[in-house]
N, C-alpha and C positions, 0 to 999 in steps of 0.2 A: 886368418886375419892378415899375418905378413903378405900372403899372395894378393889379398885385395888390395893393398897399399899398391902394392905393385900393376894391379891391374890400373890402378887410378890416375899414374903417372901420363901415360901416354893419353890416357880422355883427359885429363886438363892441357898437358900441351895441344890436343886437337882443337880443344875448347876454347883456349887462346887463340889459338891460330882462327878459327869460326868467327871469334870475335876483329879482331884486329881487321879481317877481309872484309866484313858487316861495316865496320866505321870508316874504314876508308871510302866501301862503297855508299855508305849516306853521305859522307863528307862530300865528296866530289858531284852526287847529286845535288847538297844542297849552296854548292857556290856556282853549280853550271847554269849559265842565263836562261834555260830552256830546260820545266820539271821533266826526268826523263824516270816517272814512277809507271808502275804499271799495277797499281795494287790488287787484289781480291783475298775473299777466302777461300780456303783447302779443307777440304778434307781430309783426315791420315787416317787409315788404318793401325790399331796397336796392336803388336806382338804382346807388350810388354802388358804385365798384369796386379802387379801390386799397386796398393794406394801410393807407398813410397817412389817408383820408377814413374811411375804418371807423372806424380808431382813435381819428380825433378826432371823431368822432359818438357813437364809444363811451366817451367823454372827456367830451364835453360832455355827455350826458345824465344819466351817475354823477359831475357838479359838480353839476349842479342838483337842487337842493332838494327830496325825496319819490319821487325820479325812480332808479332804476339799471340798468346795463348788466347781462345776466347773462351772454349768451354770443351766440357768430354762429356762423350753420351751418358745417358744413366744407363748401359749394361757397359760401360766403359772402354768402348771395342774402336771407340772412333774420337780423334781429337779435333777440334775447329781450329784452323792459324790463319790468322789475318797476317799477309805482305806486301811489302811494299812491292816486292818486285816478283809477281807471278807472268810471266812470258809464259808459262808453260805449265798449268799444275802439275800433271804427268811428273815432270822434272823436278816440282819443287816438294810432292809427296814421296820421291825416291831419295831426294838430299834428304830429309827428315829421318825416312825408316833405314837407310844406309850408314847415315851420319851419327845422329845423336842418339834416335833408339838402339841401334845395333852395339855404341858403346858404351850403355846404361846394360843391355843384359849382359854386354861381356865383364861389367868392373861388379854385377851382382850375383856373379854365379858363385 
């Protein structure tokens, strides 16, 4: 239990930090005279496997800022995220399973 506390530390400061980058960047979108969104949806593939880590990966991405959950397959292996700013899926499905899912399995181990 002590070590999960500990593992938790460093994903909420990440998580803050995820956030605070997110609202700066809608903020600055939404005062620049020219929309400069690039929206779509993603695909992800999940490592992660319990109903719990879904939930909170599907939690924390529809907190942050531009970013939302839409739905997970029914064998659960794929999540839908709608963005504001997809330039790249490629890049925006590796920020996902890098970012958030990688420190959901490391704060559930």
């Amino acid at each position: 239990m002590i070590k999960k506390i500990f593992r938790l530390i460093p994903f909420t400061l990440f998580y803050i930090k995820e956030i605070i980058i997110a609202n700066i960047r809608v903020a600055i979108a939404i005062v620049s005279p020219k929309l400069n969104f690039n929206p779509g949806v993603v695909a992800v593939p999940l490592s992660i496997e319990s109903d719990l880590e879904i939930l909170a990966l599907a939690n924390l991405i529809t907190m942050t800022p531009g970013t939302l959950s839409l739905d997970v397959s029914t064998d659960r292996k794929v999540i839908y995220i709608h963005s504001l700013y997809v330039d790249d899926a490629k890049k925006t499905r590796e920020d996902i399973i890098d970012g958030l899912e990688a420190r959901i399995l490391e704060v559930s181990k």
